[in-house]
C-alpha positions as CSV (number, residue, x, y, z in Angstrom):
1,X,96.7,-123.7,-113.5
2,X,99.6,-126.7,-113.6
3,X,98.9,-128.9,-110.7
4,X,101.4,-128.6,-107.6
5,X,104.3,-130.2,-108.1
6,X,107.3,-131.7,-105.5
7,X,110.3,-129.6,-107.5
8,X,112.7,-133.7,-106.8
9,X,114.3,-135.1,-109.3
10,X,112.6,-136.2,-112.4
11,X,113.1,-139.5,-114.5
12,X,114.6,-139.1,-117.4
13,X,111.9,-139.4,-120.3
14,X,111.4,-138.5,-124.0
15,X,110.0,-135.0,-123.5
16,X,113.0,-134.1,-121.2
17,X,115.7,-134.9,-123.9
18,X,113.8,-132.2,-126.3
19,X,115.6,-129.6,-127.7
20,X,113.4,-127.7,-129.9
21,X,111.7,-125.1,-127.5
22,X,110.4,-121.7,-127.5
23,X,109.6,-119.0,-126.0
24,X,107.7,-115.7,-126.9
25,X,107.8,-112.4,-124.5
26,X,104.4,-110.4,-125.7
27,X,105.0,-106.2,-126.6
28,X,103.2,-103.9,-124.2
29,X,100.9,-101.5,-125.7
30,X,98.5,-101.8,-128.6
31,X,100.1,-99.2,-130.5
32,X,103.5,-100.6,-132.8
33,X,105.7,-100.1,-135.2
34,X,105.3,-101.3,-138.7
35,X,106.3,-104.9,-139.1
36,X,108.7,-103.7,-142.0
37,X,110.6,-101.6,-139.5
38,X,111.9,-104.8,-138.5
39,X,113.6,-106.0,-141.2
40,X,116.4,-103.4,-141.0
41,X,117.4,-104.1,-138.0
42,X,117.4,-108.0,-138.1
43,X,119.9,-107.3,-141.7
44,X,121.9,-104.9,-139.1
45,X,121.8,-107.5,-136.3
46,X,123.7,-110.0,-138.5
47,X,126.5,-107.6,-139.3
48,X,126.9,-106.8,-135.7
49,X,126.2,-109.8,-134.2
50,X,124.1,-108.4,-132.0
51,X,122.4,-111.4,-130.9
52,X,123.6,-115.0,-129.9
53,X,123.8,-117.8,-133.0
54,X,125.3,-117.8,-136.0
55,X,122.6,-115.3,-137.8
56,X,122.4,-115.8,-141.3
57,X,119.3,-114.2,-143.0
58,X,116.0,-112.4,-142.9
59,X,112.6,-113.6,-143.6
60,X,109.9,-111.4,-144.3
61,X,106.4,-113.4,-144.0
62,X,104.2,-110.0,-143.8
63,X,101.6,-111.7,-146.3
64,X,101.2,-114.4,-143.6
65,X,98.5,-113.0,-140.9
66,X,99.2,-113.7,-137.2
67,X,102.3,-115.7,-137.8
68,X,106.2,-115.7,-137.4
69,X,105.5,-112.5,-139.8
70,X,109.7,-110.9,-139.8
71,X,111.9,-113.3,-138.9
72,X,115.8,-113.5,-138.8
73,X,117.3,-117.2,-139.6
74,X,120.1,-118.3,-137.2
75,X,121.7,-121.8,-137.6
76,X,120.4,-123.1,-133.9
77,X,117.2,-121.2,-134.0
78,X,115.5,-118.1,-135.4
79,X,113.9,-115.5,-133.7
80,X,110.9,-113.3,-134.8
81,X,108.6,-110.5,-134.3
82,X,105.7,-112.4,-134.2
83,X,101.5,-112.3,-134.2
84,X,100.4,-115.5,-133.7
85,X,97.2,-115.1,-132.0
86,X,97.0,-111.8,-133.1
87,X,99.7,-110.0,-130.4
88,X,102.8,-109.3,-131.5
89,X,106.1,-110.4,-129.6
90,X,109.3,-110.9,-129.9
91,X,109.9,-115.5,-130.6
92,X,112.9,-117.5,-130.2
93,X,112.5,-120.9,-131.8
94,X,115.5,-123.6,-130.8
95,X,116.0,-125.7,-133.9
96,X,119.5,-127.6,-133.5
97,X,122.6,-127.8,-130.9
98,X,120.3,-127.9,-128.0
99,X,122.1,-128.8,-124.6
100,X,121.5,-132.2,-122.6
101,X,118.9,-131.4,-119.9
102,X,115.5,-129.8,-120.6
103,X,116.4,-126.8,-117.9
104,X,119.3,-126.0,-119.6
105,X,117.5,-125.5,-123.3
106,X,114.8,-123.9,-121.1
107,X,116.9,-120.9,-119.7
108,X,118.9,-120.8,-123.6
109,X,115.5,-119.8,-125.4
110,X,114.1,-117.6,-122.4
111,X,117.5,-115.4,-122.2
112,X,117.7,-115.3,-126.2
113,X,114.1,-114.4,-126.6
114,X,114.4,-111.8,-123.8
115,X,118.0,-110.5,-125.2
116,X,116.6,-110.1,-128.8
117,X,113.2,-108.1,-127.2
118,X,115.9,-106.1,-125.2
119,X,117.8,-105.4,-128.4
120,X,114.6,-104.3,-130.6
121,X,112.9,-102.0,-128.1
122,X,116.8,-100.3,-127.2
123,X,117.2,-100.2,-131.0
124,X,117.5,-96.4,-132.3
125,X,115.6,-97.2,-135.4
126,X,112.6,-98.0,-133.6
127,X,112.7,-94.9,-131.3
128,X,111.4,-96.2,-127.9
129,X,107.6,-96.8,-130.1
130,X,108.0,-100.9,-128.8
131,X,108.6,-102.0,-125.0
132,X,107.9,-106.2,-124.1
133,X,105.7,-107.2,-121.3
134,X,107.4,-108.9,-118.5
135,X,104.8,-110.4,-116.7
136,X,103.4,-112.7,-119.7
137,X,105.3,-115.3,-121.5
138,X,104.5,-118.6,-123.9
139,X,106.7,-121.4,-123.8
140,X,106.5,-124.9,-125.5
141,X,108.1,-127.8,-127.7
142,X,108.1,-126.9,-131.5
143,X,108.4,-131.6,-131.1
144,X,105.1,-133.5,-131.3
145,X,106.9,-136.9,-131.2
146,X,109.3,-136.4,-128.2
147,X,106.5,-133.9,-126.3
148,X,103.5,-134.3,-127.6
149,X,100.4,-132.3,-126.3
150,X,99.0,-134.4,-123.7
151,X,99.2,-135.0,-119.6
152,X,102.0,-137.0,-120.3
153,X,104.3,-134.4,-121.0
154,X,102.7,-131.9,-119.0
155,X,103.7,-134.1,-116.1
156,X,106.9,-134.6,-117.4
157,X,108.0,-130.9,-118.2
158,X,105.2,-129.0,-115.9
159,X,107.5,-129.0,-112.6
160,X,110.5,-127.9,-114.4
161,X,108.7,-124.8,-116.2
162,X,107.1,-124.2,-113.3
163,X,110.2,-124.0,-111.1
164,X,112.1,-122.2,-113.5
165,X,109.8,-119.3,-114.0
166,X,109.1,-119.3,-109.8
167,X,113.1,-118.5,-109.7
168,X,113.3,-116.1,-113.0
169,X,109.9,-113.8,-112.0
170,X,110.4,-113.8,-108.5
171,X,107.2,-115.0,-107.6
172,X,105.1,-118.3,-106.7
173,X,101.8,-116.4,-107.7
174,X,101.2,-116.7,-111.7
175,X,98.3,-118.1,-113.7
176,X,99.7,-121.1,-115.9
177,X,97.5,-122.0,-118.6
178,X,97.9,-125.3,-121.0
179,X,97.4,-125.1,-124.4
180,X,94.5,-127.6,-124.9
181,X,94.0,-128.8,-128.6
182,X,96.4,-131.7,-128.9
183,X,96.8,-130.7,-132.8
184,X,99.5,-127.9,-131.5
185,X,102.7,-127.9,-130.0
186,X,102.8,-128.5,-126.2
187,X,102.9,-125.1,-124.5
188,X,101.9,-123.0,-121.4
189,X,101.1,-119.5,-121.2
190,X,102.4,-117.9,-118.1
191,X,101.2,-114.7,-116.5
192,X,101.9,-113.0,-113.5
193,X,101.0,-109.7,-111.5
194,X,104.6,-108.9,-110.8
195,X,106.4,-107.0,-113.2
196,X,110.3,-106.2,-113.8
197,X,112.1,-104.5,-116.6
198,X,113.5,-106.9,-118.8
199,X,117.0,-106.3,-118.0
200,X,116.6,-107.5,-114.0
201,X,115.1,-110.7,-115.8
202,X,118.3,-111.4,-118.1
203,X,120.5,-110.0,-115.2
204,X,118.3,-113.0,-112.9
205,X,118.8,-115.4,-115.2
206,X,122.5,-115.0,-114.8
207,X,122.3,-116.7,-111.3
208,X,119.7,-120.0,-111.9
């Protein structure tokens, strides 16, 4: 659980000037479609434009177990149907272009990673087989020098996730685990009893 945290301001430090965050929304179910399913649609999603970025390819890492295993290449991020940990989800990763405060990058990579899980479970090619969990998200720093995985940065960052998550589920009651082995990316995993569909959480995020 982060520790409780006065939501002031905050001093201006190296982990708050990252820009390479993510954020992963976790399918419901145990029961999904094939990860080649996916590929389609992430060709079709570049034609269309049918999510935010200038999308530029598809990578297909199916060989690669509980990884980034589809993923479509966008020139500030990439998103992807991912297993790390063994549960699939839908993954934005922020590479480039980030804005100038930490909140801001924050609500960029929540609201692309929940658009592109809207998009894939609306999509007619998968046929309503994939919904994403709205109560359970993963976010981090993909940036061990600016936020590496200590108390430092969870100090640093902790009140802002935190906050922003309070505002975008609705709810001061959620379980906020830290990711512990200092060999990985900083990152908290965030779970919660209350549950929305993911379109009142994009349409939320329209007012923080």
């Amino acid at each position: 659980m982060l520790r409780s945290y006065e939501y002031g301001l905050l001093m201006s430090t190296a982990a708050n000037t990252a820009t390479r965050l993510f954020c992963k929304c976790f399918a419901a179910g145990d029961v999904h479609p094939d990860d080649a399913l996916y590929i389609p649609v992430f060709h079709r999603w570049i034609q269309e434009k049918a999510v935010p970025g200038l999308l530029i390819d598809v990578a297909d890492y199916q060989h690669v177990p509980q990884g980034p295993n589809v993923m479509l290449i966008a020139h500030e991020g990439h998103y992807a149907m991912d297993r790390t940990a063994g549960r699939l989800g839908m993954a934005y990763h922020q590479k480039r272009d980030g804005a100038d405060s930490f909140e801001r990058n924050l609500k960029t990579v929540v609201s692309n990673a929940l658009q592109a899980a809207d998009a894939m479970a609306n999509d007619a090619s998968i046929d309503g087989a994939l919904s994403f969990r709205t109560d359970e998200f993963v976010l981090g720093v993909d940036d061990r020098l600016l936020a590496p995985n200590n108390a430092d940065t969870l100090d640093q960052l902790g009140p802002q996730i935190q906050a922003f998550f309070v505002k975008l589920l609705g709810t001061e009651a959620m379980e906020v685990q830290v990711a512990s082995d200092p060999r990985v990316p900083f990152q908290v995993h965030i779970r919660t009893e209350v549950t929305s569909t993911v379109g009142d959480l994009r349409e939320r995020l329209n007012t923080l």
